[in-house]
N, C-alpha and C positions, 0 to 999 in steps of 0.2 A: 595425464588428462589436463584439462586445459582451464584454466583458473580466472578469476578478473584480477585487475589491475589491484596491487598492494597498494595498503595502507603511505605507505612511504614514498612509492610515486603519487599518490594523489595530494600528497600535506596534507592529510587528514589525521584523523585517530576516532578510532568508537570503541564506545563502550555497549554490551548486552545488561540489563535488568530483566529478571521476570521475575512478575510478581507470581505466578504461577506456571510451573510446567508440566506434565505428563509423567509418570513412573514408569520406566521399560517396560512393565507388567500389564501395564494399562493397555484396553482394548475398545477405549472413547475417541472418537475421531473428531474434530474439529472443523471449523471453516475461520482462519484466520487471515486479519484484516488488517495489512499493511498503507498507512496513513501518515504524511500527504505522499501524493506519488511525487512531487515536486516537479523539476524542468522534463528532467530523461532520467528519475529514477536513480541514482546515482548508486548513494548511499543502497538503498536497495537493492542493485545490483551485486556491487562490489563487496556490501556486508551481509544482506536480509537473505540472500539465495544461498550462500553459502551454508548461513548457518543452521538454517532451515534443516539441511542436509546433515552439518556435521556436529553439530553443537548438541553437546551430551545430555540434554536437556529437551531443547527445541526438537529433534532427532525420533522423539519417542513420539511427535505425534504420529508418525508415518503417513507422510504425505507428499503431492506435488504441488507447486506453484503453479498457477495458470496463469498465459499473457494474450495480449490483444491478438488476434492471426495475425496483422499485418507484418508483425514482428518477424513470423516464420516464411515470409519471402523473402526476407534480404539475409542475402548469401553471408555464410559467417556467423553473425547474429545469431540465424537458424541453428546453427550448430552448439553454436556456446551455450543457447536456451537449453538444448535439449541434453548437453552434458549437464547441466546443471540440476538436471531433472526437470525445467519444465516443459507444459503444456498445452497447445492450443485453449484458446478460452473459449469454447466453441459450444455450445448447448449440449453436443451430444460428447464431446470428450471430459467435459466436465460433470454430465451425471454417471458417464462410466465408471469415473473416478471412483464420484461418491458413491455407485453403485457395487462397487469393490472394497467399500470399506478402507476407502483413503482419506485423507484429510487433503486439505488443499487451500493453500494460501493465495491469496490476492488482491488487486489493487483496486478498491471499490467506486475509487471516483473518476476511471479511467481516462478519456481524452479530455474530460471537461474541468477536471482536475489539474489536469496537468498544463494546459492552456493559463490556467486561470492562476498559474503556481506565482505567487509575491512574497518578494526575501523580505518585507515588511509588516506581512500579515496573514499569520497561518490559518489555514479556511482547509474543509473539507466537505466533499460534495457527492451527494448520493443519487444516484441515478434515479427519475420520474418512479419504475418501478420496482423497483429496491430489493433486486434480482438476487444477490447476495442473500441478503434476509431471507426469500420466498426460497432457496435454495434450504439453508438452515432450519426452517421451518419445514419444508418436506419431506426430508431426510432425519429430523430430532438432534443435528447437531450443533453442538454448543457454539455462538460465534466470543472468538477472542480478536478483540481491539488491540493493535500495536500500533504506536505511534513513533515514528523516529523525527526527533529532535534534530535540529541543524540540515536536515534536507532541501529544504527549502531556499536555506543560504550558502547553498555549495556557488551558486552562481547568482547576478546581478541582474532582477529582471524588468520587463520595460513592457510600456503599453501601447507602442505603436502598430497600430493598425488593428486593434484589438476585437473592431467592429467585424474588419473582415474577417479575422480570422474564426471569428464565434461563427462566423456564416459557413465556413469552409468545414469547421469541425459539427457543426449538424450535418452537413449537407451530404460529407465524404469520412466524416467518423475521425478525422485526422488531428493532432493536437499538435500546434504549431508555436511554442513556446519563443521570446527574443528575448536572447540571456547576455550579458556578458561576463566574462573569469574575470581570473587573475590578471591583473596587467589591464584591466579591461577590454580587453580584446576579444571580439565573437569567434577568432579563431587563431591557433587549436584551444576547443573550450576546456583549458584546466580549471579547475575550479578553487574556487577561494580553501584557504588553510582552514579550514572548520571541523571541530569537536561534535562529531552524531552522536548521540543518545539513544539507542532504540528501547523501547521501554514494552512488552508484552502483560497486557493487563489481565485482570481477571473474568476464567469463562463466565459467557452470559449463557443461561440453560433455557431450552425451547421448548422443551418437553416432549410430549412422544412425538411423534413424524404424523406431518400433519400434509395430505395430499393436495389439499385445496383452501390454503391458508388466506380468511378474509382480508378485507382492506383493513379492517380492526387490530386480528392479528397481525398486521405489518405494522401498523401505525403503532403500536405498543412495543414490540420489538425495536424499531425504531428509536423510541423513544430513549428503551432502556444501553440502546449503543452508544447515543448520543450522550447521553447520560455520564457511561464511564469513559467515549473518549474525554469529555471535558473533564473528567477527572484525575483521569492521566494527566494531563495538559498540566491543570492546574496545580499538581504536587512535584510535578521537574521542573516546570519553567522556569523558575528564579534560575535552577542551578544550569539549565541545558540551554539560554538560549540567549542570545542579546538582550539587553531589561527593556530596550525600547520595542521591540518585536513581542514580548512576554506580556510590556504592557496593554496592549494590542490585542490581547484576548486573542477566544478562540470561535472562528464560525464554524456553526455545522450548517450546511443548506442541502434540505432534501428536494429537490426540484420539481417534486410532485406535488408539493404541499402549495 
C-alpha cells in the first residue's frame, strides 16, 4: 500500500502525546480536531493520517479523516487520500460516517486556516458556523482537540498579495498559501528540518445528541474547545516550539463572533 513521505526524507522527526486515548473495548466515537492545518498540511499528512489508522492507541477510535472535495479531483492525491482512509468532507459523507458509528477526524479551520498559516504566529480559526461543533453536538459526540506543534514552521511564510487571496478563498473556497523551504526556495517546497509535536488533548463531552443545537449551545461549546486548545498550547510550548513563536501566544478566532 502506499505510504507518505518518511520521516528521514522530510528532515523532520515527531513525536505522539496523548493525553487521553480510547481502550479497544470502547464503543465512544469521537469527532477529533486536528490544529493548525498550516501551509498544505504537512505534518498532518505524513504523521496525523497515518497514525490515526495505525497507532495502537489513536486506532481505537474507529474512524475516518475527512478532507475538503477539492482534494478528491486531483489525480494521485485522490488515491492516497483514500488509501489512507480518508473521506470526502461532504455533508452527506460525513453524517454517513457519524451515522455508522464512526469517529472522524478533521481539519476545522479549513481554507481560511491555511491561507492565513504564519511560521511566526500560531492562530486557529473556526468557521462563521462552527459546523464541527453543531456536528458533535447532534450526534453526542465527544470533540478532542489536537494540536500539532511545528506545523506551521515546516515552511517560510509571506504576505504577498494577501488581499487577493482572501478574495479568492471566499469567493472559490481555495486557500492559496506563499511559502518558502529549505534553501528558500518556492520550489521543490522541502521543508525546513523541524521537530512536530502532535499533542491529542483531553475529550470535551456534549452530552446526549442534540438535533437542533442553539446558538447558545455552540457558543458554549466553543468556548470550552477554545479553552483546552489554549491549554494545550500553553503546557508544550516552551518545549515544542521556537521561544520567539511560543511567545507569540495563541489566537483562536471564531469568525462568527
Amino acid at each position: 500500500s502506499a505510504t507518505p513521505p518518511s520521516p528521514k526524507q522530510l528532515g523532520c522527526s515527531c513525536r505522539i502525546i496523548l493525553e487521553y486515548a480510547p481502550e479497544e473495548e470502547s464503543n465512544q466515537r469521537y469527532i477529533a480536531c486536528y490544529n493548525p492545518h498550516g501551509a498544505f498540511a504537512t505534518a498532518g499528512i505524513c504523521y496525523a493520517m497515518a497514525e490515526f489508522r495505525v497507532h495502537e492507541k489513536l486506532s481505537n477510535m474507529r474512524g475516518n479523516l475527512i478532507g475538503a472535495s477539492v482534494l478528491f479531483y486531483v489525480p494521485f492525491l485522490r488515491e492516497l487520500l483514500l488509501i489512507l482512509g480518508v473521506r470526502d468532507a461532504s455533508r452527506k459523507t460525513t453524517e454517513a460516517l457519524l451515522g455508522a458509528n464512526r469517529s472522524i477526524g478533521m481539519q476545522p479551520g479549513g481554507v481560511w486556516e491555511q491561507l492565513h498559516t504564519d511560521s511566526n504566529q500560531e492562530q486557529c480559526f473556526c468557521m462563521p458556523r462552527l459546523g464541527f461543533l453543531r456536528l458533535a453536538l447532534r450526534h453526542g459526540f465527544p470533540v478532542v482537540p489536537i494540536y500539532a506543534f511545528g506545523e506551521n514552521q515546516m515552511y517560510t511564510t509571506h504576505s504577498l498579495g494577501l488581499g487577493l487571496r482572501q478574495w479568492l478563498a471566499r469567493r472559490f473556497r481555495v486557500g492559496l498559501p506563499i511559502v518558502t523551504g529549505r534553501f528558500h526556495l518556492p520550489f521543490p517546497l522541502i521543508p525546513h528540518p523541524t521537530r512536530i509535536t502532535i499533542v491529542a488533548g483531553k475529550p470535551i463531552p456534549v452530552g446526549e445528541p442534540n438535533a437542533d443545537p442553539s446558538p447558545a449551545d455552540l457558543a458554549r461549546l466553543f468556548a470550552k474547545y477554545e479553552q483546552e486548545l489554549k491549554r494545550l498550547f500553553d503546557k508544550y510550548k516552551s518545549e515544542a516550539l521556537p521561544n520567539h513563536v511560543a511567545d507569540n501566544g495563541l489566537r483562536v478566532v471564531w469568525r462568527g463572533e
